[in-house]
C-alpha positions in Angstrom: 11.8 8.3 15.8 10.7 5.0 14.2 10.4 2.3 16.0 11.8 -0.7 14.5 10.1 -3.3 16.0 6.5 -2.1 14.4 5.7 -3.5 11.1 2.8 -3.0 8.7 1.5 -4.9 5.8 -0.6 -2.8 3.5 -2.3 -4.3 0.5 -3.7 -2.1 -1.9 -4.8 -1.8 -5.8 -3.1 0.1 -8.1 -3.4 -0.3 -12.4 -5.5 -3.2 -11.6 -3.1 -4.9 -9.7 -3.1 -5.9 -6.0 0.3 -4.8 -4.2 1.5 -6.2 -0.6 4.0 -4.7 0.4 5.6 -4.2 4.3 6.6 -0.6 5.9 8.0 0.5 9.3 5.3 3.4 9.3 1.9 4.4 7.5 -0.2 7.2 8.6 -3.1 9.7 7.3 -1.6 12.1 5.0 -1.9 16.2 5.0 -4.4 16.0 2.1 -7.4 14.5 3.4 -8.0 11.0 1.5 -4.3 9.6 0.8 -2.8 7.4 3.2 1.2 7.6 3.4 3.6 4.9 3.5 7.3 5.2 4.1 10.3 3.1 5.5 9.5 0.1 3.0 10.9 -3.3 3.5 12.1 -5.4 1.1 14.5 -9.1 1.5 17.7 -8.1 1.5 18.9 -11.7 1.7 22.0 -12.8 -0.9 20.9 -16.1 -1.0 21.1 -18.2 -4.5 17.4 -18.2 -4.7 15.8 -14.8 -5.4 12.2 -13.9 -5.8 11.4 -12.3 -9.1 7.8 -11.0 -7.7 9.4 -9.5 -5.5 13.0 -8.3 -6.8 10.6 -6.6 -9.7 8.8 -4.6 -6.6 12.2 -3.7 -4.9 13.6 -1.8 -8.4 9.9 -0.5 -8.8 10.3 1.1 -5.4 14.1 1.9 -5.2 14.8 5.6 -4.3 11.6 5.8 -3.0 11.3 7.3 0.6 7.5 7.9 0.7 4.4 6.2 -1.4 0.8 8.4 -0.9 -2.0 6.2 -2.0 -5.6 7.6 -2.3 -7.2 6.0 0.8 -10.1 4.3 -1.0 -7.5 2.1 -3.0 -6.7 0.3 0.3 -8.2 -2.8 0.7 -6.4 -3.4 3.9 -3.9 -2.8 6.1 -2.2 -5.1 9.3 0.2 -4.8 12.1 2.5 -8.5 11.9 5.1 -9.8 13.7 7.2 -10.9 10.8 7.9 -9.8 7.0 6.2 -12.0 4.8 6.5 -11.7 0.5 6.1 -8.3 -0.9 3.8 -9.4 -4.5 1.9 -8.2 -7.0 -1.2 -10.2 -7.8 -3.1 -9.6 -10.7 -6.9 -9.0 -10.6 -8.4 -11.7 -12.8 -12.3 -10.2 -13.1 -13.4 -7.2 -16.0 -15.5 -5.1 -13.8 -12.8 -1.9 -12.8 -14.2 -0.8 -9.1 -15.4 3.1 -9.8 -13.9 5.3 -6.9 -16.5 6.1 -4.4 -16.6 9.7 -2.4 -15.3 9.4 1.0 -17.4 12.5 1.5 -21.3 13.5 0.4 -22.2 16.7 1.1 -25.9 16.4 2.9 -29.0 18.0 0.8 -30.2 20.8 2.6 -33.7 21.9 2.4 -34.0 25.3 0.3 -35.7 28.3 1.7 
């Protein structure tokens, strides 16, 4: 059962783009190397003024019930108190990060 009270911020890059976004519950996924978010949580507010940034994120993410990341596209991921914007910021530099391996297998020494 989720507990309503726990929420998680989790920033992340994806197409070259920085997404925050806020979930009830992220865990390790089955396959090792993805990190799962679910339970997303958007403003649902119906106030005059509305955030495009973040309206844009809430149609990109309707119907979803689950998002699985690759874990080393995570830049970071907190426990808050309180719901702050979901955004997408775009990544103003020309160098494209190059996925490391989360695993290496040792050299062993041949007989």
């Amino acid at each position: 059962m989720t507990d309503n009270s726990v929420l998680y911020r989790v920033r992340f890059i994806s197409e070259e783009k920085v997404y925050e976004i806020y979930a009830r519950e992220v865990y390790q996924g089955e396959l090792y190397g993805f990190v799962v978010i679910e339970d997303l949580v958007f403003d649902t507010n119906t106030t005059l003024v509305v955030d495009p940034g973040e309206e844009k994120l809430k149609s990109e993410f309707e119907g979803v019930t689950q998002t699985i990341i690759p874990m080393h596209s995570v830049i970071r991921i907190d426990e808050v108190e309180k719901r702050g914007k979901a955004k997408v910021i775009e990544r103003n530099n020309n160098v494209t990060t190059f996925p490391s391996p989360i695993y290496t297998p040792r050299n062993t020494p041949e007989s």
